[in-house]
N, CA and C of each residue as an Amber inpcrd file, in Angstrom:
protein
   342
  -4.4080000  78.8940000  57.6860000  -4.9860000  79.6840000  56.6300000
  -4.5770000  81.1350000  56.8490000  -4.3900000  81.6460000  56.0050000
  -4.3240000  83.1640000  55.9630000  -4.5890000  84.2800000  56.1610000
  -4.6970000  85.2110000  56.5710000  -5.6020000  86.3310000  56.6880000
  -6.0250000  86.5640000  55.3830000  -5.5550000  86.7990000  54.4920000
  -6.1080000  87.0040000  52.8510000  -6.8810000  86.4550000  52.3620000
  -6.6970000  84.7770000  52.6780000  -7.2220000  83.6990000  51.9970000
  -8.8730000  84.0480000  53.1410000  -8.9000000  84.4270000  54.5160000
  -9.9990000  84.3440000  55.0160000 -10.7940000  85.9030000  54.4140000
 -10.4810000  86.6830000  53.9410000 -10.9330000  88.0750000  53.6140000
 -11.4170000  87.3540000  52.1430000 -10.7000000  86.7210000  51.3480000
 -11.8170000  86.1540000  50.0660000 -12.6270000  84.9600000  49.9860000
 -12.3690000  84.8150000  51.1460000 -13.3390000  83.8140000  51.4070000
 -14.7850000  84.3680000  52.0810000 -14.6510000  85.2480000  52.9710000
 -15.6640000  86.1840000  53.4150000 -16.0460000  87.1480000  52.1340000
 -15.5130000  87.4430000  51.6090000 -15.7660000  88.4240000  50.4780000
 -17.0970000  87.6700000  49.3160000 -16.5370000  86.8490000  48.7170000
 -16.9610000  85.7870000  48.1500000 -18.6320000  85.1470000  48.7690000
 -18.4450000  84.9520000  50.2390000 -19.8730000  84.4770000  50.8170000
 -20.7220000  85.5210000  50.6380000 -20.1400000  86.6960000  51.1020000
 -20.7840000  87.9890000  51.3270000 -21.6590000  88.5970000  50.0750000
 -20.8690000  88.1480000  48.5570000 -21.4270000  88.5010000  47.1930000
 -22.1780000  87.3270000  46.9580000 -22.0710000  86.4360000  47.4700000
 -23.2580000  85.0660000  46.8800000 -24.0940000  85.5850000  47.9620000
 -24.6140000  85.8530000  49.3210000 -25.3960000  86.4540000  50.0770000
 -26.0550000  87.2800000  49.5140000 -25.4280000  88.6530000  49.1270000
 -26.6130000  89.7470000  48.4410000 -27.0970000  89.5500000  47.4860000
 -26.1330000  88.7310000  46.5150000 -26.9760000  88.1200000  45.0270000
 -28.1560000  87.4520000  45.3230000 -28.1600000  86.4710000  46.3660000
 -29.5500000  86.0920000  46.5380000 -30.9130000  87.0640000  46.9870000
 -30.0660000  88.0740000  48.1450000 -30.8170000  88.6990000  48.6940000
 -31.7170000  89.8130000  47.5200000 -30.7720000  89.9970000  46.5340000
 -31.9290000  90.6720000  44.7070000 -32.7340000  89.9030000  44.6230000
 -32.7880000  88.8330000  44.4750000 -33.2420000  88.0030000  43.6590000
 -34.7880000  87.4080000  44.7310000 -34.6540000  87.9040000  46.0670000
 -35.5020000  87.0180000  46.9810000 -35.1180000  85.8150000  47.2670000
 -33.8280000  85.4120000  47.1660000 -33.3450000  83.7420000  47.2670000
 -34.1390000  82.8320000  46.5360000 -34.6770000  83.1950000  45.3310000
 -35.3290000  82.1420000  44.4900000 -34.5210000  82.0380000  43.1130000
 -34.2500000  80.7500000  42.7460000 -33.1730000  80.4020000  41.4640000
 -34.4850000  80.4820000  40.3790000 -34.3580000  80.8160000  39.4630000
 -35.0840000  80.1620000  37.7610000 -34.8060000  80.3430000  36.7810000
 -34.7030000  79.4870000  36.1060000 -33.9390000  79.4710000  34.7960000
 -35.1110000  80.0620000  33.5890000 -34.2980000  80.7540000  33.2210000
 -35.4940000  81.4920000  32.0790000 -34.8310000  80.7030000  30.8700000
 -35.7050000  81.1480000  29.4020000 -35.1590000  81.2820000  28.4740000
 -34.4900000  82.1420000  28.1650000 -33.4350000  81.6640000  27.0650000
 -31.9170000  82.6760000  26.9660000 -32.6470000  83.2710000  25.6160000
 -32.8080000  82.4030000  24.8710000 -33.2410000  82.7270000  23.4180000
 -34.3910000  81.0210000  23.2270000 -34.7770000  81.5130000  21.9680000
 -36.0280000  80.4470000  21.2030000 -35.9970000  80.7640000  19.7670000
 -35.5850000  79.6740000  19.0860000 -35.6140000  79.3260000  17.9750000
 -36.7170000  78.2280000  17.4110000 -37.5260000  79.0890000  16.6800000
 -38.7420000  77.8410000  16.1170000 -38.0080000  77.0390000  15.0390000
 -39.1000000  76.3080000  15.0120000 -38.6570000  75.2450000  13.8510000
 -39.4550000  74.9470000  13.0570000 -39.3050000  75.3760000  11.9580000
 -41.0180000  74.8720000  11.3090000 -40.7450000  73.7640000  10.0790000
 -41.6270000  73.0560000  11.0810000 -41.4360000  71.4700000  10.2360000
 -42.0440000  71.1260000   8.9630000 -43.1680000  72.0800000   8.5690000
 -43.5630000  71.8430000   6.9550000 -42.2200000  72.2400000   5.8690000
 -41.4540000  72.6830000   6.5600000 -40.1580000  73.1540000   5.2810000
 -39.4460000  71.3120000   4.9380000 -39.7350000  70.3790000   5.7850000
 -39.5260000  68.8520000   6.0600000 -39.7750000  68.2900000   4.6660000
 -39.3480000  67.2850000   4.1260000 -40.0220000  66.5130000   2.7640000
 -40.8420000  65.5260000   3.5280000 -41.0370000  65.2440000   4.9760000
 -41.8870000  64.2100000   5.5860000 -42.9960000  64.9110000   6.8240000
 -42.8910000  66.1980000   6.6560000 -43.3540000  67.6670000   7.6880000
 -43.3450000  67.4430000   8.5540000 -42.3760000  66.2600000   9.3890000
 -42.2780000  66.0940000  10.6800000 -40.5970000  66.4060000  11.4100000
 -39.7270000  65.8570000  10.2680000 -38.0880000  66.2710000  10.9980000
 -37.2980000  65.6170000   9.7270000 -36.2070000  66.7060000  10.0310000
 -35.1780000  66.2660000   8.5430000 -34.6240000  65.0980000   8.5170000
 -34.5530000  64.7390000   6.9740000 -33.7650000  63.2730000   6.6950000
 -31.9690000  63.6470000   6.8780000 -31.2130000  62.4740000   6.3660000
 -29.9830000  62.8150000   6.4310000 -29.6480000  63.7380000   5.3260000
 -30.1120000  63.5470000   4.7310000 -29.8380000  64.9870000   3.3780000
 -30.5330000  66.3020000   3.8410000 -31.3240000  66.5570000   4.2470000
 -31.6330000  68.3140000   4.7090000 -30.8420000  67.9340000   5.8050000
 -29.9840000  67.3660000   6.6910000 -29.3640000  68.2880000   7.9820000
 -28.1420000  68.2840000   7.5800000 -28.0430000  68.4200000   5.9180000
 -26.1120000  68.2810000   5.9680000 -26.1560000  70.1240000   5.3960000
 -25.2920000  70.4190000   5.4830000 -24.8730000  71.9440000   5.7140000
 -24.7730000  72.2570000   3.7640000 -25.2270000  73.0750000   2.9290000
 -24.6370000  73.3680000   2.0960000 -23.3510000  73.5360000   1.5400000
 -22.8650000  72.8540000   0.2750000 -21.2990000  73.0800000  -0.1090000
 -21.1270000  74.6880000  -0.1300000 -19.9360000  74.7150000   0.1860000
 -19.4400000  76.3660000  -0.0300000 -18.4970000  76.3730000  -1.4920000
 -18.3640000  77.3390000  -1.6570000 -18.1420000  77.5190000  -3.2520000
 -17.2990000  79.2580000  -3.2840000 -15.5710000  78.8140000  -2.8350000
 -15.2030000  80.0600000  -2.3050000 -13.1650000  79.6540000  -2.9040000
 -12.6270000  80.2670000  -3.2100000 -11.2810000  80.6080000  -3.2180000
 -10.3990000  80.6290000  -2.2090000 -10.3590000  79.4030000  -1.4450000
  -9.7300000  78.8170000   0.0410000  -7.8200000  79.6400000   0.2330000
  -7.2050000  79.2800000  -0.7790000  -5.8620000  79.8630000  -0.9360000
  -5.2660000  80.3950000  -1.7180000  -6.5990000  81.4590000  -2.5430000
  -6.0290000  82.7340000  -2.7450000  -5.5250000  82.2800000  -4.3400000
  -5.4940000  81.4620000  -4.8560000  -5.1530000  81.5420000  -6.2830000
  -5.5480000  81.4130000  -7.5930000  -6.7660000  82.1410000  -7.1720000
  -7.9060000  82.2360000  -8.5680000  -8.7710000  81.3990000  -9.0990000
  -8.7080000  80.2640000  -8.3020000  -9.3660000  79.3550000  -8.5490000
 -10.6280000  78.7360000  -7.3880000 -11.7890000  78.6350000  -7.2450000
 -12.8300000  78.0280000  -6.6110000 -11.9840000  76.6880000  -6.2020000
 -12.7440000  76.3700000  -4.6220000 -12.4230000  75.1930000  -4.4100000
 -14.1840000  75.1460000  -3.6910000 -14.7540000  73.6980000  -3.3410000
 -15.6550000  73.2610000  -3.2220000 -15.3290000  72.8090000  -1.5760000
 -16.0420000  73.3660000  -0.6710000 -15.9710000  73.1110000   0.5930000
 -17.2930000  72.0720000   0.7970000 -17.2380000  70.6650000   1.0240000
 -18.7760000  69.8450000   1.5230000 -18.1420000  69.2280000   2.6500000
 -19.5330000  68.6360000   3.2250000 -19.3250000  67.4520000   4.3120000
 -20.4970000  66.2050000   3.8910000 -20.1280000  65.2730000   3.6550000
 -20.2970000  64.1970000   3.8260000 -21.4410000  63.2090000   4.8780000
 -22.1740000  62.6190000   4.0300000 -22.6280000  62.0010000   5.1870000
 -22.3790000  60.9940000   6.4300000 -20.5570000  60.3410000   5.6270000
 -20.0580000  59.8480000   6.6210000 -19.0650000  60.4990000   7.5730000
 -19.1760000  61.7810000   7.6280000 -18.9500000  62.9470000   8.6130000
 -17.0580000  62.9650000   8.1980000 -17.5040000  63.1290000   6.6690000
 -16.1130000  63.3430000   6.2900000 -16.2430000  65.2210000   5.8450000
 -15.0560000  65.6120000   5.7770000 -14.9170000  67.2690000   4.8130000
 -14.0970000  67.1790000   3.8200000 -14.6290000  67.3070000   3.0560000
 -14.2650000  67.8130000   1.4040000 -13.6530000  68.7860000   1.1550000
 -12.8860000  69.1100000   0.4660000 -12.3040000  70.4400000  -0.2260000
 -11.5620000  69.4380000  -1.8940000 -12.7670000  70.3180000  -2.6500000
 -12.7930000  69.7320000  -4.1330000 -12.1230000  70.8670000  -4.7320000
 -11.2960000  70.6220000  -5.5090000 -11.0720000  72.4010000  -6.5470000
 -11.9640000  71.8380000  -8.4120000 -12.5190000  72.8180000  -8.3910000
 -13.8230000  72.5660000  -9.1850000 -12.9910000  72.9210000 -10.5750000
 -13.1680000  72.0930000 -11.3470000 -13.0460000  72.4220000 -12.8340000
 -13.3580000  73.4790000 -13.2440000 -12.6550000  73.4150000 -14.3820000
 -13.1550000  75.0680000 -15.2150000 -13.9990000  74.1290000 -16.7950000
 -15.0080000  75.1180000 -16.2610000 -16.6180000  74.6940000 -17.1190000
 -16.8730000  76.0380000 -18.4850000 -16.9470000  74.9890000 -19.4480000
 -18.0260000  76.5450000 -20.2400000 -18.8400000  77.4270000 -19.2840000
 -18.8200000  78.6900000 -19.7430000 -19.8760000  79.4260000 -18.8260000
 -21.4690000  78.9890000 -19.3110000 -21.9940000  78.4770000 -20.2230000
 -22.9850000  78.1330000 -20.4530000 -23.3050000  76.5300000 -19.9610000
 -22.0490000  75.9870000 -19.2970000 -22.3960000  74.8330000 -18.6540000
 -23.3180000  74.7720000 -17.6520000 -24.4420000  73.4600000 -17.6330000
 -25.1720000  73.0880000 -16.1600000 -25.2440000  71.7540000 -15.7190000
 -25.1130000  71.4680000 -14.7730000 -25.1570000  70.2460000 -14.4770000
 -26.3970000  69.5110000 -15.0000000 -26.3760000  67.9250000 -14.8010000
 -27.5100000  67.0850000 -14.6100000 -28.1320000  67.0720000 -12.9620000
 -29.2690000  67.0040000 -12.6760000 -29.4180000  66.7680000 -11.5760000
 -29.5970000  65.6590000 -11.2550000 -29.3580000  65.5560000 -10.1650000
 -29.2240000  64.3190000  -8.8310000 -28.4370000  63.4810000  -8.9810000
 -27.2300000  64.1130000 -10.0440000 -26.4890000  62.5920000 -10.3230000
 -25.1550000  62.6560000  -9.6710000 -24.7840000  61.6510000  -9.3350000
 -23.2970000  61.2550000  -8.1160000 -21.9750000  61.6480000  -9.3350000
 -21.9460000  61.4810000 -10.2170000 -21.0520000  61.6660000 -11.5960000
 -20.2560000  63.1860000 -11.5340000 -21.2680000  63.5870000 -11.2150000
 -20.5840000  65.2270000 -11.4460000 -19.0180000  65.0320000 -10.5790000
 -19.2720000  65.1700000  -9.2540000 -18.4770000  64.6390000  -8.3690000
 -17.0670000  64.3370000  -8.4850000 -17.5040000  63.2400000  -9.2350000
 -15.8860000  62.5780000  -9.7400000 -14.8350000  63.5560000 -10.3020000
 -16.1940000  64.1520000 -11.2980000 -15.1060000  65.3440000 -12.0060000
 -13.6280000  66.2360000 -11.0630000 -14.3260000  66.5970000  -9.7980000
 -13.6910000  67.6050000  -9.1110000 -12.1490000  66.6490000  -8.5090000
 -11.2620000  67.2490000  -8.3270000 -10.2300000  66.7480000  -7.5560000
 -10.1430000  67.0050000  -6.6400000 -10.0620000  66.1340000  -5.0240000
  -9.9830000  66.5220000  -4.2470000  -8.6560000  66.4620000  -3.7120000
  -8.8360000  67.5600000  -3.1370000  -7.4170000  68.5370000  -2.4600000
  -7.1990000  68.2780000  -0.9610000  -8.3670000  67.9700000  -0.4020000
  -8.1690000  67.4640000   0.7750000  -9.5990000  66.9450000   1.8560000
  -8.7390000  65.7730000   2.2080000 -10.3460000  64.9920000   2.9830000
  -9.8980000  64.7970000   4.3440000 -10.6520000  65.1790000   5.2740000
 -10.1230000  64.8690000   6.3680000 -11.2120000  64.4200000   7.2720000
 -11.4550000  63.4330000   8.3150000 -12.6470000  62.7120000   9.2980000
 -12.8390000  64.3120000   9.9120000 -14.6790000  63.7850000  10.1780000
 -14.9290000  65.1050000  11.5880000 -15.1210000  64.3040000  12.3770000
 -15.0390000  62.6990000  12.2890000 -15.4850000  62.2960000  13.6450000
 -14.3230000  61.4790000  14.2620000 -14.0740000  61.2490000  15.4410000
 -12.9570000  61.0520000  16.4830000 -12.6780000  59.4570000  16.0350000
């Protein structure tokens, strides 16, 4: 072994030594951060179904050419990128219906899971 290799090796013991010696040689793990959770926001006020833990669609101009594309994920842990029709401005959807959907073309689907 080295003379070098023994100087960081002593070096090294020497800084895990005084680190303890701050501390009183006692380890504890604190909290870093805490995030509540408040479960009445729930439709069952106990923990989300598969529909509240999916992430909101994004609704953004991905490559720049004037046109919206529709960023979702899927509940079979697929990603979406829809480019959204062009609607009357006084258009609104129906709600809850799977139909709308079809309308959009998708541009690209790709798995999130392995």
């Amino acid at each position: 072994m080295r003379s070098r290799d023994l100087g960081i090796l002593f070096l090294s013991t020497l800084a895990i030594f005084i680190s303890f010696r701050q501390d009183s040689g006692s380890l504890s793990m604190k909290k870093a951060w805490i995030f509540p959770i408040d479960s009445s926001l729930y439709a069952n006020q106990q923990f989300p179904s598969d529909n509240e833990k999916m992430p909101p669609p994004v609704v953004t101009d991905l490559d720049g050419d004037g046109v919206n594309e529709v960023v979702m994920v899927t509940l079979d842990g697929k990603l979406l990128v829809l480019e959204a029709p062009s609607f009357p401005t006084d258009w609104t959807p129906a709600a809850g219906t799977r139909e709308q959907v079809s309308n959009f073309a998708v541009k690209l689907e790709a798995s999130l899971l392995p």
